[in-house]
N, C-alpha and C positions, 0 to 999 in steps of 0.2 A: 121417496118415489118408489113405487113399485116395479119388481123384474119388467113386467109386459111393459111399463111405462118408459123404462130406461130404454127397453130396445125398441119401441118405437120413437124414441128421443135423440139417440145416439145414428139412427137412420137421417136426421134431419143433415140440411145442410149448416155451415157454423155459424153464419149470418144468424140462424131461426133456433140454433141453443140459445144462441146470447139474447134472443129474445124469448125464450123460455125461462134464461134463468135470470131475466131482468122482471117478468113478471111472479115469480117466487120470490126476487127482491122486492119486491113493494108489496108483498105480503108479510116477508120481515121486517120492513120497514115500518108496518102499521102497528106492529104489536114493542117492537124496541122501542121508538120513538116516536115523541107525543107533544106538544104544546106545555109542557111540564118538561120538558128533558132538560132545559139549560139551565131552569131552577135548582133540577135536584143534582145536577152537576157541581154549580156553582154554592152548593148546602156542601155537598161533599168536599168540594177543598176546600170550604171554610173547617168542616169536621177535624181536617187536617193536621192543625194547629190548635186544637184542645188541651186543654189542661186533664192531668191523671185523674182528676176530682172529677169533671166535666165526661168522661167516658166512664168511668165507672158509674156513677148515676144512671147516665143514657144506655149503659148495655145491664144494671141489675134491673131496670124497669121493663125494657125491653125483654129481657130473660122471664122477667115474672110473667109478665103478657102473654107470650108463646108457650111456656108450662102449663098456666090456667087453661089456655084456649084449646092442648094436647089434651088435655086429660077430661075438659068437659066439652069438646065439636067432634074430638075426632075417635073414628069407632074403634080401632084398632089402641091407643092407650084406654080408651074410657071403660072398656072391657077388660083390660087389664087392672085397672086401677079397682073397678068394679069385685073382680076375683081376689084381688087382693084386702078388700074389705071385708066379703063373704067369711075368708078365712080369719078375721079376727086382726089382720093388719091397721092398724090405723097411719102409720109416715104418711106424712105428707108428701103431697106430690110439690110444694112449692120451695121444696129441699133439692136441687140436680141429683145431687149423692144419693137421691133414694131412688133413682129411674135406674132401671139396667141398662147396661150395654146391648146396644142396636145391631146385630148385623144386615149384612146385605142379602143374603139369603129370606130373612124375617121379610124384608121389604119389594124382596122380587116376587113372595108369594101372596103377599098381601097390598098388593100395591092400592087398591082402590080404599082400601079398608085405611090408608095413614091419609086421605083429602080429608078436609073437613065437609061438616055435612051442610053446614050453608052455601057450598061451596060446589057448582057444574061443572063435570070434566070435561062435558062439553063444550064451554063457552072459557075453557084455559086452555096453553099453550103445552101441548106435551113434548117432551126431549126424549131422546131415547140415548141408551150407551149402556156400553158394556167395560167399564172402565180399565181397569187394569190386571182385573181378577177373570174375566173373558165371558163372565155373566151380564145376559141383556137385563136390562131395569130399565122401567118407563117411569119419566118425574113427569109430573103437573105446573107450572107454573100460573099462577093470576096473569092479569095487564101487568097491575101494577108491580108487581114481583120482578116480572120481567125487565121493566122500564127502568127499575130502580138499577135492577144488576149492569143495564148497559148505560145507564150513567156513572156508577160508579168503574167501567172498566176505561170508558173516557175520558173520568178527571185522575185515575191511579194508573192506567198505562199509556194513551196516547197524549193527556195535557204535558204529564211529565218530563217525555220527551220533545216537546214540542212542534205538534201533531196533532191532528183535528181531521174528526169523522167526516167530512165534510168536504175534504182531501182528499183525491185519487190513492187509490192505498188496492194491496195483494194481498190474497189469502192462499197461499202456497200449500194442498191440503189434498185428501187423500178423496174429496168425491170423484164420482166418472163423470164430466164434464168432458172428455172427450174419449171416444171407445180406443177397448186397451188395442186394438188391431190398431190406430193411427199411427204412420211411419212419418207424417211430416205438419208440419204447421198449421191450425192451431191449436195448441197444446191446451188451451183455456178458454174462458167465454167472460164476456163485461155482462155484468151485472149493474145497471145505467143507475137504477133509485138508491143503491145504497152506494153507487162511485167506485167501486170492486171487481177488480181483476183478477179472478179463479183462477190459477193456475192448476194444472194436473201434477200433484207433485210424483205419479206413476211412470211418468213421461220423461222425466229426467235424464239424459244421457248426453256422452259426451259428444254425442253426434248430433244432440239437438241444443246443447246449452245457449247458442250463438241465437237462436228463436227465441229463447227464454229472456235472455238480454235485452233484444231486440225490442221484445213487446214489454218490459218495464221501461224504454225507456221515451216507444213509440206514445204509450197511455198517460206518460207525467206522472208514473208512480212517486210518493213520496215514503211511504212507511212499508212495511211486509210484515203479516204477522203468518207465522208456521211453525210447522212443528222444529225442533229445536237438528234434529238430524237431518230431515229434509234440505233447510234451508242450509247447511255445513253441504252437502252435498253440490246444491246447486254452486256456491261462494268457489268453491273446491275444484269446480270442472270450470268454471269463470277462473280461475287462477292462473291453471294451468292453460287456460288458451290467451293469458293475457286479455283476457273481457273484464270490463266493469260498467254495472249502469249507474249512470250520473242520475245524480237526483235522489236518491233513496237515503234520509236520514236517521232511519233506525229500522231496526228488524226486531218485533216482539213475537218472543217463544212462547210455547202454551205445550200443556201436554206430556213433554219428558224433560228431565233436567239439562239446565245450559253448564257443559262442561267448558274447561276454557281451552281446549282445543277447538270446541264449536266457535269460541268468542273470536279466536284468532284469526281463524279461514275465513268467519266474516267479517273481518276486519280486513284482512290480505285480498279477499275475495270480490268485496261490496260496498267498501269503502265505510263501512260504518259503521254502529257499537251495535250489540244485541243485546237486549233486555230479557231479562227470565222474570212470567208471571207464574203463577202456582193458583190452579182452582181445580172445580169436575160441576158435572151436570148436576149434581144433588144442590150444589152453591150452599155450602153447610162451612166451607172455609175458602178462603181466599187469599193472594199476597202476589206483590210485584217489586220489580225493582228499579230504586230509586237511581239519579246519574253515581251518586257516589257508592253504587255497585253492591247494595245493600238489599238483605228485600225484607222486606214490608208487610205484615196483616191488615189486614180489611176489616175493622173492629165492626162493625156493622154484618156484615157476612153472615160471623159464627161465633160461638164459645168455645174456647182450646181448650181440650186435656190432651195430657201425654202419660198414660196408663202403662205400667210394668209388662211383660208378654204373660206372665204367669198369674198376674191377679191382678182385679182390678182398683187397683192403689196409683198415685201419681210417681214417678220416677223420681229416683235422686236428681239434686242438680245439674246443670250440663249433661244429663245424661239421656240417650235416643228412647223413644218409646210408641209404645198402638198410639197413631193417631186418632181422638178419638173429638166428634164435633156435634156439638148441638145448632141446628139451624137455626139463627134468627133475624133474617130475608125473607125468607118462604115461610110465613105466618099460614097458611092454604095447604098446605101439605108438610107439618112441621116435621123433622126428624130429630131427635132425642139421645143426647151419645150416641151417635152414629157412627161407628166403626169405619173411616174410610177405608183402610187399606193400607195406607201409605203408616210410614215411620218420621218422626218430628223429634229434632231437638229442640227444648222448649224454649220459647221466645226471654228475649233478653230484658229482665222486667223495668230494669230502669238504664239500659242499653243511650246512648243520646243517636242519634248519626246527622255527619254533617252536612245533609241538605234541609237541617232543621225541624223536619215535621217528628209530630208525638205518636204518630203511630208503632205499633210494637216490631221491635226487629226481629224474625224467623232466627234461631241459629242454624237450623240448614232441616230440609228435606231427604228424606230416602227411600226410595219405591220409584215406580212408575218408571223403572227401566224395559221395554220391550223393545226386540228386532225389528226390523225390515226384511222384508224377501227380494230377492234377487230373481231378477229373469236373462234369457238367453240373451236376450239383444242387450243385456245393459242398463237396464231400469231397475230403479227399486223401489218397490213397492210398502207402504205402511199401514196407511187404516184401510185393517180387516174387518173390524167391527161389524159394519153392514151385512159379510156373511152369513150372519149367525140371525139377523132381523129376523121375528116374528115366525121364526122357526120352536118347536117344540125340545128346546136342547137346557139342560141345569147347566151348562158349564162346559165352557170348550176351551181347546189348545193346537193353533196350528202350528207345526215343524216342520221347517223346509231341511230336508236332509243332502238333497243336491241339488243344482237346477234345474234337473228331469222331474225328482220327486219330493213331494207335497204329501205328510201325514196330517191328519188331525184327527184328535184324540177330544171323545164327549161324552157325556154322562145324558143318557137320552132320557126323555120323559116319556107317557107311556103312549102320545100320541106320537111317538116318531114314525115315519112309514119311510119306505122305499122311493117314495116322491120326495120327501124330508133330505134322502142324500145328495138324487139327481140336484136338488136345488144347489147345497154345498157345493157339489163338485160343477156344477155351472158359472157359479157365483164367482169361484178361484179361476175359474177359465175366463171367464170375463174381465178380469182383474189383472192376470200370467200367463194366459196365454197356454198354448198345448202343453201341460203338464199332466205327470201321473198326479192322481189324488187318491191314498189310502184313507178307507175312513175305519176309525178303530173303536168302538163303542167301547166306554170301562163303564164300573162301578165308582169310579175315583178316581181323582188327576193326583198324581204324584206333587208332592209340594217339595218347594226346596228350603230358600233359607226364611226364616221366621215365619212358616207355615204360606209363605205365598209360591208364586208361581207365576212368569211369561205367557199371557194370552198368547206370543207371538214369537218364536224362536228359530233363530235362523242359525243350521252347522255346518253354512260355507265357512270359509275361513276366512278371517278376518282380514287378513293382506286384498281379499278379491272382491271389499266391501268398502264404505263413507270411513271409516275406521273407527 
């Protein structure tokens, strides 16, 4: 949605959001789910319980399929593959080993150039995000791309738990469903076709948790899915006022890792277990976790490597490395070693776990830790990301350095203009509320440990934060 759009949106009264964002729901409802959904569900937990023989067949065919169709649909390798015959190369592209590694730079610049050419942008579903490294990137999805990922997120996180889309269920998350100036009730808007309870996870405080409660338990929530700090927050401030809402059988995280202080708060908190899923908007890898506290790859999703930081070789055993993934879901806009970002210990190859499925065990993720921002009244704030939408910026870094003041630090492109800031520093006011906003233009964002960097960095101190 666009600025003008939000604020004539956010104008409405709450009754006519939640009929705003029930008719955005049966827009995503028409492209998630289809007269096909319960099939390719019911394929997938058959997939479940495959034999090693039986997956590696189905993911080197599949593999071969997505390389052919890379290198001869889509313009961005076919030109590369192209130059590289010019010069007298002959490898094959039906080798993975012979593709380079993909970053995310390559793909922010060339985003039209990685569809395929049978393939309308028009008539596909685009996702936007700026993942963890604070760079916007627009993905393409098909129908059927689509339909497949939210079947499979149905029979790997909410059958698991047992839980069905179909169920009143919360999305605890960081859109403005309700403007950041609201001092009281309703924090959130239903969303009728897809059964979904928005909540504002911006709104959280300990002066409105008793609303938050309230309205889980006024709607028949069963499930919540949120970011993984959000929901510790809410559980945390429901703790300590002695609240809990009944009904809710599981909370699945998305987004940052579930530490097991998060698991406990929402256990003390909300009476229930929390599950940690692991994906991103490219859908190039995937994994959730099973009851017996394990997580899982999505063999379908993607191809794993776990690449040295200094070349591109696979790491010793047990040992952390570049995540690095080849898509083989998004057959329409293939990516090819694709550099996520993130660090992976490699999956455990003949690992068993005891809720019996054959899927590969993760031995742990690492990455994708960013802050939340803190405001005067008591809220905290998480996705930033929309600030930076469809702005002219290579790469940004917000820093809340006190609760007055708000830096952010970007690498401007050469359309930036003076209207380019007023938007940022509107966007953070709409989100925080009267703050200072510094804006710092660099050549270069400071990296920390293994060349990355917090999109999002908060230097209150941690006693006066979720913890």
């Amino acid at each position: 949605m666009g600025d003008q759009l939000f604020k004539i949106y956010h104008r409405l009264p709450a009754q006519s959001r939640s009929l705003a964002a029930s008719l955005y729901g049966l827009y995503l409802r028409s492209w998630r789910y289809g007269s096909e959904s319960e099939e390719l569900i019911a394929e997938a937990i058959d997939r479940e319980y495959w034999s090693h023989g039986q997956w590696q067949k189905w993911r080197e065919e599949r593999l071969a399929f997505v390389l052919h169709r890379a290198a001869t649909r889509v313009p961005y390798y076919r030109e590369y593959w192209a130059s590289r015959r010019r010069n007298g190369d002959r490898a094959s592209w039906e080798e993975l080993n012979n593709w380079p590694v993909l970053s995310k730079e390559a793909v922010r610049k060339n985003t039209l150039a990685f569809i395929a050419d049978d393939c309308d942008p028009k008539r596909m579903f685009r996702e936007h995000t700026s993942g963890t490294s604070g760079k916007p990137l627009n993905l393409w999805w098909s129908r059927e791309t689509v339909r497949a990922w939210y079947a499979l997120f149905e029979a790997r996180a909410r059958h698991w738990h047992g839980v069905r889309r179909n169920e009143r269920w919360a999305n605890l998350g960081g859109q403005q469903v309700t403007p950041a100036s609201a001092y009281k009730p309703p924090f959130w808007v239903w969303n009728a076709p897809m059964r979904q309870l928005y909540l504002s996870a911006n709104h959280i405080s300990s002066r409105n948790i008793a609303d938050y409660i309230d309205a889980l338990e006024r709607y028949g929530i069963t499930h919540l899915v949120s970011y993984s700090s959000s929901v510790a927050w809410l559980a945390r401030e429901a703790a300590h006022l002695g609240l809990r809402a009944k009904g809710i059988k599981v909370v699945i995280t998305n987004a940052e890792p579930l530490s097991q202080w998060h698991r406990e708060v929402v256990r003390k908190g909300l009476g229930c277990e929390a599950r940690e899923t692991y994906g991103m908007a490219e859908i190039t890898a995937a994994a959730s976790e099973c009851a017996e506290g394990n997580l899982h790859l999505w063999p379908e999703v993607g191809w794993i490597e776990a690449l040295c930081d200094d070349q591109d070789t696979p790491v010793p055993a047990n040992q952390a490395g570049r995540l690095i993934c080849t898509g083989l879901l998004n057959a329409d806009m293939p990516l090819i070693r694709y550099a996520v970002g993130d660090r992976i210990r490699p999956a455990v190859e003949n690992g068993h776990c005891g809720c019996s499925r054959t899927l590969p065990l993760i031995g742990g993720i690492e990455g994708r830790t960013n802050d939340m921002l803190m405001t005067r009244d008591g809220r905290h704030v998480y996705w930033l990301n929309p600030v930076f939408y469809g702005l002219p910026i290579r790469e940004a870094q917000i820093i809340q350095e006190t609760l007055e003041l708000i830096r952010v630090i970007y690498i401007p492109a050469p359309e930036f203009t003076t209207a380019s800031e007023r938007i940022i520093i509107d966007r953070l006011h709409a989100r925080m509320g009267d703050v200072d906003v510094i804006l710092v233009p660099v050549t270069e964002i400071p990296r920390e440990h293994r060349s990355k960097f917090q999109a999002v960095v908060c230097n209150i101190p941690k006693a006066a934060s979720v913890g």
